[in-house]
C-alpha positions as CSV (number, residue, x, y, z in Angstrom):
1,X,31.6,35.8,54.0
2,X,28.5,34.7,51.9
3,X,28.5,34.6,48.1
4,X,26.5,34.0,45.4
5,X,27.5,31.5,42.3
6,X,26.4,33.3,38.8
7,X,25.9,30.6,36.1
8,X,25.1,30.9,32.2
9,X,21.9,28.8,31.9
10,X,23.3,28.3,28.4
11,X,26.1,26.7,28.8
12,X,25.8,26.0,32.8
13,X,29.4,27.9,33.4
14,X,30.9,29.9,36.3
15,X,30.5,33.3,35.0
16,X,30.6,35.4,38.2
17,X,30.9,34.9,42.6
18,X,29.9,38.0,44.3
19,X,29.3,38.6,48.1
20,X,26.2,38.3,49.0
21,X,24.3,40.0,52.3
22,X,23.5,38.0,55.6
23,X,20.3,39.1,57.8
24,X,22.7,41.8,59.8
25,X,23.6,42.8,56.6
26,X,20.2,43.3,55.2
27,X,18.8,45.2,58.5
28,X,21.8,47.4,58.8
29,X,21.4,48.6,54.8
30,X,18.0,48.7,56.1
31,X,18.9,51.7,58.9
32,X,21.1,52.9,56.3
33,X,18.1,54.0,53.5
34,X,15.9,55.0,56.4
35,X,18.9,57.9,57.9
36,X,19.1,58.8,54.3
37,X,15.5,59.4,53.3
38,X,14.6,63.0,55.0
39,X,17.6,64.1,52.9
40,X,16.6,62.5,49.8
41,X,13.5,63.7,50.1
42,X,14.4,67.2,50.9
43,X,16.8,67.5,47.5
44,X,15.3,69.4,45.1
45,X,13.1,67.4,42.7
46,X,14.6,69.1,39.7
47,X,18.4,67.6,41.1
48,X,16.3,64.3,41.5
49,X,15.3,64.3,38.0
50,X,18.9,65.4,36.7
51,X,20.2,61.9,38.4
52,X,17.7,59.7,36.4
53,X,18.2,61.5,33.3
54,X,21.9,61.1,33.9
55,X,21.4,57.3,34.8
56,X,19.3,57.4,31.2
57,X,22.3,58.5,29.1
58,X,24.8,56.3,30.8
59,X,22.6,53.3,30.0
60,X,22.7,54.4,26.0
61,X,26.2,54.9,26.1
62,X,26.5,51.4,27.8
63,X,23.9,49.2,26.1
64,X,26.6,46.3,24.8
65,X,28.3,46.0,27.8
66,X,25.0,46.3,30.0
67,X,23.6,43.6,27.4
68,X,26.6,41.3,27.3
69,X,26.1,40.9,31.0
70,X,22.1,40.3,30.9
71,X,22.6,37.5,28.3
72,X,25.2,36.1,29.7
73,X,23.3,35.6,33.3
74,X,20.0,35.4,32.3
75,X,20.0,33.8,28.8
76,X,18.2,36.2,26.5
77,X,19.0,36.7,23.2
78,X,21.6,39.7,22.5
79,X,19.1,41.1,20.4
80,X,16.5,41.4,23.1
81,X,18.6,42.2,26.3
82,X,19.5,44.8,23.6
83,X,15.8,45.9,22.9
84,X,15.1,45.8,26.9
85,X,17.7,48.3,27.6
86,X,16.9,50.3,24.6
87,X,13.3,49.9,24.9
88,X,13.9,52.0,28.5
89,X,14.6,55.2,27.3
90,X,11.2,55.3,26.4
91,X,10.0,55.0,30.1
92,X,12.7,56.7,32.0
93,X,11.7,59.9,29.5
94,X,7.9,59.8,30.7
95,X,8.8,59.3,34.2
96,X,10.8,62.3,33.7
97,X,8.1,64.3,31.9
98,X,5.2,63.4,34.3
99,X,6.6,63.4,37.7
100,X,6.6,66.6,38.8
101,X,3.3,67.3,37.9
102,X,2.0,64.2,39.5
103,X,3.4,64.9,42.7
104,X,2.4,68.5,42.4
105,X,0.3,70.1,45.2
106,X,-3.3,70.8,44.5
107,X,-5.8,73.5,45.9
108,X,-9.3,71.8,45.9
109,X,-11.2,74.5,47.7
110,X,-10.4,78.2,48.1
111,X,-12.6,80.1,49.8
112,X,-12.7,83.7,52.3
113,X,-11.2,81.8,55.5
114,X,-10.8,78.4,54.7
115,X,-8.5,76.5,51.9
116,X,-8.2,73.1,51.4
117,X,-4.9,71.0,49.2
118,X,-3.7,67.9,49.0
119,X,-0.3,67.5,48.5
120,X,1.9,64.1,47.9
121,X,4.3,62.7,50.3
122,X,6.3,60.3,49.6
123,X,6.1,56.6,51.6
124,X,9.6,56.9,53.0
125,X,11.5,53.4,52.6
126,X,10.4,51.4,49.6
127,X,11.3,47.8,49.5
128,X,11.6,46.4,45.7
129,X,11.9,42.6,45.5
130,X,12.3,42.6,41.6
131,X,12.7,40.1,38.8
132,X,15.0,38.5,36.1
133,X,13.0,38.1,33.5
134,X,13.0,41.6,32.0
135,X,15.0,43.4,34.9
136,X,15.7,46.7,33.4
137,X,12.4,46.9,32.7
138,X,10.4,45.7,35.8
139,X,13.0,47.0,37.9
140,X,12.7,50.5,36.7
141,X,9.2,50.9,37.1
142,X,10.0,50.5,40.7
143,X,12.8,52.2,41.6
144,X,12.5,55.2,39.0
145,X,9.5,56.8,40.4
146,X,10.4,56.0,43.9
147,X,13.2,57.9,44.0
148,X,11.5,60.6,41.7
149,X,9.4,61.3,44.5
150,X,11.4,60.9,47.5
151,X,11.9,57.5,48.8
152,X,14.9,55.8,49.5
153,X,14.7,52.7,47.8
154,X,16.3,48.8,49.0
155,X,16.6,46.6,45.3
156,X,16.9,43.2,45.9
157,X,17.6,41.9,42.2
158,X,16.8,38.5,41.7
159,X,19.7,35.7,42.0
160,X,19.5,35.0,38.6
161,X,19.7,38.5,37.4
162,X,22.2,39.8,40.0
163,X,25.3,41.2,38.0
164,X,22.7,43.2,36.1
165,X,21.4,44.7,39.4
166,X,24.5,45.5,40.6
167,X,25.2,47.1,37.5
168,X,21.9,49.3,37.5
169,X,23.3,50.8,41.4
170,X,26.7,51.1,40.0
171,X,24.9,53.9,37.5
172,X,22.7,55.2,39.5
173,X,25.3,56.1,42.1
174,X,27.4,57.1,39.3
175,X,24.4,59.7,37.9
176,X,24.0,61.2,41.3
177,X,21.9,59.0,43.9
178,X,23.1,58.6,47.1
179,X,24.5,55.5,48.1
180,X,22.3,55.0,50.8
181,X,19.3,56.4,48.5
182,X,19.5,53.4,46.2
183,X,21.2,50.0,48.0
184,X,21.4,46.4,46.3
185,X,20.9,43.7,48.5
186,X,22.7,40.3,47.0
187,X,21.1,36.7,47.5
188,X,18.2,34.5,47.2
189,X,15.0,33.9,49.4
190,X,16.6,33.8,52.1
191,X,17.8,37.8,51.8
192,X,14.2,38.3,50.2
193,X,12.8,37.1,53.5
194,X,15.2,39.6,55.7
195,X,14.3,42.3,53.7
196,X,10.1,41.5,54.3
197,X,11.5,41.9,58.0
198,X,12.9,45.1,58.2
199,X,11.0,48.9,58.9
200,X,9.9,49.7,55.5
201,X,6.9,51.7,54.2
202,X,6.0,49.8,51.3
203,X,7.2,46.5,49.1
204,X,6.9,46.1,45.8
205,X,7.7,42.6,44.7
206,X,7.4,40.9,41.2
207,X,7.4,37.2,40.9
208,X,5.6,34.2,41.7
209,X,1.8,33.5,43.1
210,X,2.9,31.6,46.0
211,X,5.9,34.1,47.2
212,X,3.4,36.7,46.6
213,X,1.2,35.1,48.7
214,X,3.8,34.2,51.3
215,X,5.0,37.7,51.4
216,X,1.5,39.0,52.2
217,X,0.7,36.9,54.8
218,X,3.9,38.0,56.5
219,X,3.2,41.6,56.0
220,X,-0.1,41.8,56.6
221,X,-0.5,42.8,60.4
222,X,1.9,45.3,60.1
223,X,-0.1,47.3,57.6
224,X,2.5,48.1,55.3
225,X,2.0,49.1,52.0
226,X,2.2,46.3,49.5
227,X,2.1,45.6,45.9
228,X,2.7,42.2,44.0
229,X,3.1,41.7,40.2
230,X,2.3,38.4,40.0
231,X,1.9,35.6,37.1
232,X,-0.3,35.1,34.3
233,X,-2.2,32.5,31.7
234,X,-2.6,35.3,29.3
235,X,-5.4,34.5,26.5
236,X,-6.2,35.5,22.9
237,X,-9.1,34.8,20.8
238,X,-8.7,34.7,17.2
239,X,-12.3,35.8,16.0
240,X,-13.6,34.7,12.3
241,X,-13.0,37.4,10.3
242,X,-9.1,38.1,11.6
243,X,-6.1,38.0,9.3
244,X,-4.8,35.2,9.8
245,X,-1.3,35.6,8.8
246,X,-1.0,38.2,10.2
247,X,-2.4,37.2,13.5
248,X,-0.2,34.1,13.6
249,X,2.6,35.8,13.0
250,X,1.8,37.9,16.1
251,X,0.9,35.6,18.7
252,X,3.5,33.6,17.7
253,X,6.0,36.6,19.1
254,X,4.1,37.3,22.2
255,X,3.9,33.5,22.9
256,X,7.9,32.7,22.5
257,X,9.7,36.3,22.7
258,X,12.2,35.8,25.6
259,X,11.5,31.8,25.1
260,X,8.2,32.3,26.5
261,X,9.4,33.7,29.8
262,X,7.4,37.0,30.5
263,X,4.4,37.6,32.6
264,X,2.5,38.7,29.9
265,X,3.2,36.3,27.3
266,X,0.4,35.1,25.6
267,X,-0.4,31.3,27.1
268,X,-3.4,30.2,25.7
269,X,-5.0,30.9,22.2
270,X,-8.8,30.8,21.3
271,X,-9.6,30.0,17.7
272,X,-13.0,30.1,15.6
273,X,-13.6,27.0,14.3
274,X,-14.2,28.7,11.0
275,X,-10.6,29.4,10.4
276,X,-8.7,27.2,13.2
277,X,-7.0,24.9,11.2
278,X,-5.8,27.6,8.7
279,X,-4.5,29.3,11.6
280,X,-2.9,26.7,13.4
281,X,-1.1,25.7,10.1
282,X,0.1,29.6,9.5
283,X,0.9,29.8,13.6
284,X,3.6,26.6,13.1
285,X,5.6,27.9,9.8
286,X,6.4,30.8,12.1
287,X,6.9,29.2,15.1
288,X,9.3,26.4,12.9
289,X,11.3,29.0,11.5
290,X,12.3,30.7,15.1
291,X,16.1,30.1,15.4
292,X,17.1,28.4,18.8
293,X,21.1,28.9,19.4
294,X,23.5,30.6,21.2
295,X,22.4,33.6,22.9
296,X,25.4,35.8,22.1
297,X,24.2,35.0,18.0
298,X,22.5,38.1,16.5
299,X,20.1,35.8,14.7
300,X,19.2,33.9,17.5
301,X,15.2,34.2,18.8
302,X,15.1,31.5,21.4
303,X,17.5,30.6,24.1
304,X,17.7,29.1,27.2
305,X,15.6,28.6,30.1
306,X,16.8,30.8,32.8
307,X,16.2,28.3,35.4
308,X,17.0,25.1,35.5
309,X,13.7,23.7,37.2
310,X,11.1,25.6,35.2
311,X,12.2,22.7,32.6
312,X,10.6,19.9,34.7
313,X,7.8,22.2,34.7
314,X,7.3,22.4,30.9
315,X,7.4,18.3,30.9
316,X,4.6,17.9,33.5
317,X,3.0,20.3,31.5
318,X,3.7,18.4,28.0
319,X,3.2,14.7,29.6
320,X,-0.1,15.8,31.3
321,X,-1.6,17.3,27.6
322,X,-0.7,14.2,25.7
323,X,-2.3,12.2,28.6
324,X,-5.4,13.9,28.1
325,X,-5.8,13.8,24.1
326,X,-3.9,17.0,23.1
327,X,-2.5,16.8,19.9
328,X,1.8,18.0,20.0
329,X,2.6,19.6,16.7
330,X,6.1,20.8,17.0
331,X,8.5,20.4,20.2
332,X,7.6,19.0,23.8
333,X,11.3,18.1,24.9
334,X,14.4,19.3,26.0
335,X,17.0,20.0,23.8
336,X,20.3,18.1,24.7
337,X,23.5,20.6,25.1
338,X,25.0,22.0,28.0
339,X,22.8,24.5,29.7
340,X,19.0,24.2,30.1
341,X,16.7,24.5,26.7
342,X,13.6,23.1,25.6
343,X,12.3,23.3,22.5
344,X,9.5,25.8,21.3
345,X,6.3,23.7,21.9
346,X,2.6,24.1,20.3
347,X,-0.3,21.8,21.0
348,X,-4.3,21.9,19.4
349,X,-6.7,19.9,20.3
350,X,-6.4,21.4,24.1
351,X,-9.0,22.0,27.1
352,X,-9.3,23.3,30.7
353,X,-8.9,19.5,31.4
354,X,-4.7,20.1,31.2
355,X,-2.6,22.1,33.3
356,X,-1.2,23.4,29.7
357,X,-4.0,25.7,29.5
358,X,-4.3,26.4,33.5
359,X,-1.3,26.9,35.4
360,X,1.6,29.4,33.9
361,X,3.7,27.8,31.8
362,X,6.8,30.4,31.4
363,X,8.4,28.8,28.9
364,X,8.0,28.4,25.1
365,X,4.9,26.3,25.1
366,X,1.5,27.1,24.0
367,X,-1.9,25.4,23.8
368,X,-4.4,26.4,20.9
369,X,-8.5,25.8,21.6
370,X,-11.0,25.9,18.7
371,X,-13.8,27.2,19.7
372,X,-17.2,27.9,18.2
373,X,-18.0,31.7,19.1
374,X,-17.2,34.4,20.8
375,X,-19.5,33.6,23.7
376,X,-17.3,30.0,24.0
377,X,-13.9,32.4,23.5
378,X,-15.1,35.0,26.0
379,X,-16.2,32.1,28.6
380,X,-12.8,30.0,28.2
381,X,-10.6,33.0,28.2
382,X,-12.6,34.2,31.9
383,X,-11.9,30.7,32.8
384,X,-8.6,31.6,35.0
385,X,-7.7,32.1,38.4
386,X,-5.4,35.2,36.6
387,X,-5.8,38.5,35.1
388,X,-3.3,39.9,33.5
389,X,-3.6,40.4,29.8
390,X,-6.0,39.5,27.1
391,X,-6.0,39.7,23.4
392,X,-8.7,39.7,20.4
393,X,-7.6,39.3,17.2
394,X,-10.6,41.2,14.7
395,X,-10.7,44.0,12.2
396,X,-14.2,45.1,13.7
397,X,-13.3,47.2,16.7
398,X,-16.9,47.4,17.6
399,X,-16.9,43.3,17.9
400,X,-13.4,43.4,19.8
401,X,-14.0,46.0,22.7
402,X,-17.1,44.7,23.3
403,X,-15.4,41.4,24.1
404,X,-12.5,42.4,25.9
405,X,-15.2,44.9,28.1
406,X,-16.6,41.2,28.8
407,X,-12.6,39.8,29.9
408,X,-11.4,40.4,33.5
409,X,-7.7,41.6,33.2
410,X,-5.8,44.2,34.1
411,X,-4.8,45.1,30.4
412,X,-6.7,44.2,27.3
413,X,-5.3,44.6,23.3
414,X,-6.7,44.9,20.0
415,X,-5.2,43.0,17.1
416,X,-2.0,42.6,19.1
417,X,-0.4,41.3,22.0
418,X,2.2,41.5,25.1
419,X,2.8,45.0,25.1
420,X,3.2,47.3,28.0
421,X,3.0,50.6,27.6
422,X,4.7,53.5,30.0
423,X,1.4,55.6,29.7
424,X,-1.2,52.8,31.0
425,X,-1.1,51.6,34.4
426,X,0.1,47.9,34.4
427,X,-2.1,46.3,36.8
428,X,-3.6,42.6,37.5
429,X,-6.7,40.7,38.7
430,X,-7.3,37.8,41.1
431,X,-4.0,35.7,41.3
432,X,-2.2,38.0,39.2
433,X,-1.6,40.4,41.7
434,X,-2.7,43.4,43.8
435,X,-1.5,47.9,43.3
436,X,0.3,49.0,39.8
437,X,2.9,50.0,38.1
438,X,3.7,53.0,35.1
439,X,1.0,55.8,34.4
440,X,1.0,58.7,36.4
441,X,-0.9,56.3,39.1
442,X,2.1,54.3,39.1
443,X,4.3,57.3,40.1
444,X,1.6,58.4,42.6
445,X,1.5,55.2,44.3
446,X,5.3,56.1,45.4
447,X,3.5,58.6,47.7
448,X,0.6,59.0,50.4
449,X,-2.0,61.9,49.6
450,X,-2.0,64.6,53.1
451,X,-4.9,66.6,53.6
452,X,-4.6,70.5,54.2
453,X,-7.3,72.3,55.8
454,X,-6.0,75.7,56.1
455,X,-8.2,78.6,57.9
456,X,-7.4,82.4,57.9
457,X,-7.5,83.8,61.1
């Protein structure tokens, strides 16, 4: 039988070996969630809704263990794999407010002999390829509204996060779904890669570019539905007349929460020469006084690296910024204990020259630009092959949405920073990804609009 080794990245020890799924395995759960949609779908939504908000109060009643588990295979901080689960209440609670009337059928025209409606239906089998970076939270925003509205859903957790998927279907079939309505597949590519093979009617992946990519190109005759939330090189421009304090105190957090390692962390940060070195200066006290320890530590803010090759990663990224006249202020190495750390990173004195302020860096390294405006900012910040989040940093809200209307991305903040909200659609541009999650057009992209055209005879 296959299995699958779960390491701490902390400490690089044996934690876990589960079975994992072969291709026969993967196609036959596969046929499984496609006998057990019509089913599904035909169960009341109201029961529907009763299973998630049964999952919701298992995961409160469960948050240490559920957290224990996360930090242990993924690294995070106790604190934050206790502020992800947490911090999910919040979104199961809208999904449950707003699906139903999402999903609700509408009458458009009404007339003598003819009416016309437009109900919801839902896709049937969704594929979710998810992530281990935040997988409570990227995870749900897949599988919650999918089942809300009738799917059958096939959760491939990644490797690296795998215990904590497990965990999710364990409560999910423990609140009500049917086994065959929710089913974990266990493994790495090579399971991702059966699962983009099967008869599915839509696949939702999170991840990389190039596995995006990869899985498009396989799916793309087929027609199948497809959404990818992909990377990003998230930018914020610190105008003029910001606080600066308080804006380095911000970015600092959206640049190194989870060690760096979200999609929308900020990556790159735009200063006005007018207060750049005053912010730079306010930006390292903050970043210097970030604890890096032992995940399982209450007061720990940085920990590992999840994976172990993102670290080579972060020294191209380092070597290549020095070889091209950036200036290192704090960091730029690995930290030597057991496990796989590097050390919270900050360079000035960067450009588009270095793969530092190019190519996602998903780890705790950051490069700061002066610039002399906001037509520079605007033009640096646009100056990406991504599109995912951007930032301004201004107490004149006239000056700040008229730059970020000037920024392509799929999400744009004032006076803050890497925050995701369930009421906003979380969406990217170019390379960072086609379709959306959360909003009520993330729980209608679960479903296909069907035209009525109804005549009285």
């Amino acid at each position: 039988m296959n299995s699958l080794k779960v390491y701490n990245p902390a400490n690089d020890a044996l934690i876990a070996e589960v079975p994992a799924d072969d291709a026969a395995a993967v196609a036959a759960k596969a046929e499984r969630a496609r006998a057990a949609q019509p089913a599904w779908h035909a169960t009341p939504i109201a029961q529907r809704k009763a299973c998630i908000a049964r999952f919701r109060d298992a995961l409160a009643a469960q948050v240490e263990s559920l957290a224990a588990t996360l930090t242990a295979e993924v690294g995070k901080p106790i604190r934050q794999s206790r502020n992800e689960i947490n911090g999910l209440q919040v979104r199961l609670d809208f999904f449950l407010a707003q699906a139903e009337r999402s999903i609700a059928s509408e009458t458009v025209l009404a007339e003598a002999d003819i009416t016309e409606r437009i109900s919801h239906e839902p896709l049937g089998v969704i594929a979710n390829i998810s992530a281990w970076n935040y997988p409570y939270f990227v995870g749900s925003n897949v599988f919650v509204p999918a089942l809300l509205t009738g799917n059958t859903v096939l959760y491939k957790p990644s490797e690296h996060a795998t215990l904590t998927g497990l965990q999710i279907a364990r409560l999910l079939h423990e609140a009500g779904v049917p086994a065959d309505a929710f089913i974990a597949l266990v493994g790495g590519g090579e399971v991702g890669a059966a699962l983009v093979e099967q008869r599915i009617d839509g696949l939702f992946f999170t991840g990389s570019h190039a596995t995006g990519a990869r899985i498009a190109a396989a799916l793309g005759q087929r027609l199948v539905k497809l959404q990818l939330e992909l990377g990003g090189k998230d930018p914020s421009y610190v105008c003029d007349d910001a606080d600066v304090q308080a804006a380095a105190e911000s970015l600092a957090d959206g640049a190194m929460y989870n060690s760096g390692q979200s999609c929308c962390s900020v990556e790159r940060i735009y200063v006005h020469e007018r207060v750049h070195d005053a912010f730079v200066e306010a930006f390292l006290d903050v970043v210097r006084g970030l604890k890096v320890g032992d995940p399982t530590d209450e007061s720990t803010y940085i920990g590992p690296i999840t994976r172990a090759p993102q670290l080579a990663v972060l020294e191209a990224q380092v070597a290549d910024a020095l070889a091209k006249g950036a200036t290192l202020r704090v960091g730029g190495h690995r930290i030597d204990r057991p496990g796989h750390w590097f050390e919270p990173t900050v360079f000035t004195e960067t450009d588009h020259t270095m793969e530092l302020m190019r190519e996602e860096s998903f780890g705790p390294i950051i490069g700061i630009c002066k610039v002399s405006g906001d037509e520079e900012a605007v033009a640096l910040m646009n100056d990406t092959r991504y599109g995912l989040t951007a930032g301004v940093y201004s107490p004149d809200e006239h000056r700040a949405k008229r730059l970020l209307a000037q920024v392509t991305a799929g999400s744009v903040y004032w006076n803050c920073c890497d925050r995701v909200s369930p009421r906003l659609p979380w969406s990217g541009c170019g390379d960072s990804g086609i379709g959306l999650t959360l909003s009520t057009y993330g729980i209608q992209t679960f479903t296909r609009p069907k035209a009525w055209h109804l005549r009285t005879v």
